[in-house]
C-alpha positions, -999 to 999 in steps of 0.1 A, spaced: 502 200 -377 515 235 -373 501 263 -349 484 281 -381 468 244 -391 455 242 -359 439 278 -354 419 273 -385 412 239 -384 396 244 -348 380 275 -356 362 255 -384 355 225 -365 332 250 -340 318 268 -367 333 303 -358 344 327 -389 376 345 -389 358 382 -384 341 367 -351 372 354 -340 382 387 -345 359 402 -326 360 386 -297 398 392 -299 395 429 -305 413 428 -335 411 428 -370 399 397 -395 434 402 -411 452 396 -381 435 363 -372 441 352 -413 474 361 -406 475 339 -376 463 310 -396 486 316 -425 516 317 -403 527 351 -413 521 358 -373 525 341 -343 504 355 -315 517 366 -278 511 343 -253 481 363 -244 464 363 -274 472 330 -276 456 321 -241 424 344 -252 420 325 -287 423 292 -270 397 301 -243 372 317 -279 380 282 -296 373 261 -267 408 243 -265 439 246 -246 471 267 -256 488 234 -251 467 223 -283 473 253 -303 509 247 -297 509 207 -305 516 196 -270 488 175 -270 463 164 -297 429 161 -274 417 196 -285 391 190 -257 409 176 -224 387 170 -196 393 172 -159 412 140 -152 433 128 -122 459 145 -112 444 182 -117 455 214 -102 425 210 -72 433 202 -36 432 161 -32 439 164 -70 404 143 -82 422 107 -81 395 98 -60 370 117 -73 333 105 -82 322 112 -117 296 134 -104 323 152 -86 344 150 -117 309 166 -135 309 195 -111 346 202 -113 344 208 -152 313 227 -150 331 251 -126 361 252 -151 341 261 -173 316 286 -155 356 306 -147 362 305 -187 332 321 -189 334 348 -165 373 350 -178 358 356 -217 333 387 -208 358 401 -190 376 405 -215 
């Protein structure tokens, strides 16, 4: 599945049109159908920005991976790494993850 299949098909999945995609992206509807037609592939910072609006990883976008929502698993970029990690602390490490997306999204 290419980048383009993926925007749109993700976009769908969540129930998100193209113009609010848009909108959040500060650009216009065309440019996202453009993205999803694969007449345009978008910077890495758009890129990171529509991943965060779709609720995905780049590393999906890009077919790295096909778990479109990857959870906090052992191994992660936290000191100790959560090998040993409780669910509940597991819990608490994705709701801060996604507290920071958050944050990262009204910012802008």
């Amino acid at each position: 599945m290419s980048l383009s299949d993926r925007v749109r098909s993700r976009r769908v999945e969540i129930g998100l049109k193209q113009y609010e995609v848009a909108e959040k992206l500060g650009m216009g509807r065309s440019n996202v159908g453009h993205i999803e037609n694969g007449r345009t592939v978008p910077p890495a910072d758009v890129l990171d920005k529509l991943a965060d609006i779709l609720k995905t990883t780049p590393d999906f976008l890009l077919g790295r991976t096909d778990d479109p929502n990857p959870k906090v698993k052992e191994n992660v970029a936290f000191y100790g790494g959560g090998k040993d990690w409780t669910p509940e602390e597991l819990e608490v490490a994705e709701a801060a993850i996604e507290a920071y997306r958050k944050m990262k999204n009204r910012r802008g």
